[in-house]
C-alpha positions as CSV (number, residue, x, y, z in Angstrom):
1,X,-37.4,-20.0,-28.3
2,X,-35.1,-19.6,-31.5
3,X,-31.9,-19.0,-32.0
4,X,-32.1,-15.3,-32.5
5,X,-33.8,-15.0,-29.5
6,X,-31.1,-17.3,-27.4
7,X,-28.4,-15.1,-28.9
8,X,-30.2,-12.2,-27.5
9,X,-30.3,-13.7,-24.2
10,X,-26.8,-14.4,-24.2
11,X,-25.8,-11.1,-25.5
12,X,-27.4,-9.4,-22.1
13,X,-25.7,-11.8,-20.0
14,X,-22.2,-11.2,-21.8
15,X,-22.9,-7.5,-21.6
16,X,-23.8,-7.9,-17.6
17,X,-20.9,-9.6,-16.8
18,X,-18.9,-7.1,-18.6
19,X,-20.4,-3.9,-16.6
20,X,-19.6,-6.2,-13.4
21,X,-16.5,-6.8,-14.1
22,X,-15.9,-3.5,-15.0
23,X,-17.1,-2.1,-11.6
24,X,-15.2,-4.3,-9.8
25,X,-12.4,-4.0,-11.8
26,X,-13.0,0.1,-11.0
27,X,-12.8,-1.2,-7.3
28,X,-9.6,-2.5,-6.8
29,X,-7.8,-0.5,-8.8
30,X,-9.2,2.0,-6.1
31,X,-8.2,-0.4,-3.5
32,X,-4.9,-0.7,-5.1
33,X,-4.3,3.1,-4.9
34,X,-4.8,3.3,-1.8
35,X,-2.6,0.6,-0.5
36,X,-0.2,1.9,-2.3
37,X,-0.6,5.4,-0.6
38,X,-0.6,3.3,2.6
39,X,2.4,1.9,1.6
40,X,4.6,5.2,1.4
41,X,2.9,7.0,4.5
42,X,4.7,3.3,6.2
43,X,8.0,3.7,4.6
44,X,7.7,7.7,5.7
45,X,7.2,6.9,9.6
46,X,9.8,4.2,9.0
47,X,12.6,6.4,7.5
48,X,11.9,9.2,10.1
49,X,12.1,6.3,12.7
50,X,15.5,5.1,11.8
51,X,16.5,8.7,11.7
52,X,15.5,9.1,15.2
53,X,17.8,5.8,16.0
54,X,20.3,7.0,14.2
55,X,20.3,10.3,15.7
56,X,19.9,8.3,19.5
57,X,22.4,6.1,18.5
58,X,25.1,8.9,17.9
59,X,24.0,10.9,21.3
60,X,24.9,7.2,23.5
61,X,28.0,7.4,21.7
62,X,28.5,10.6,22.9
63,X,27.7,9.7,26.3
64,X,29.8,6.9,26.5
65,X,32.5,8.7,25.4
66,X,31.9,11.0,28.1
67,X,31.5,8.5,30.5
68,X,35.1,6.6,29.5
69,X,36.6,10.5,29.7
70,X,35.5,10.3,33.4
71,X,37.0,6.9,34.2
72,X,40.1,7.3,32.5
């Protein structure tokens, strides 16, 4: 085999790789998006959440006032 021919060889391989990496590099950026996507839809339920404790939170107030009212 000569050197021309080894450089050849090696060029494929080098090329390979590179169209591997590539693709995989293609599938976690894909990944990436769509943790990230993942990542707001949680932080959406978790801000309506706290909104709804909030919200629960100011109605037991309200009760409780209500309540003390009564016993006073």
């Amino acid at each position: 085999m000569t050197a021309l021919q080894r450089l050849q060889e090696k060029i494929e391989q080098l090329k390979n790789n590179y169209h591997g990496m590539q693709h995989e590099i293609g599938e976690l950026r894909s990944q990436l998006e769509g943790l990230n996507a993942n990542q707001g839809e949680q932080q959406h339920v978790i801000d309506q959440l706290r909104n709804e404790l909030e919200e629960k939170d100011r109605e037991i107030e309200g009760i409780v006032a209500k309540v003390e009212e009564l016993l006073a």
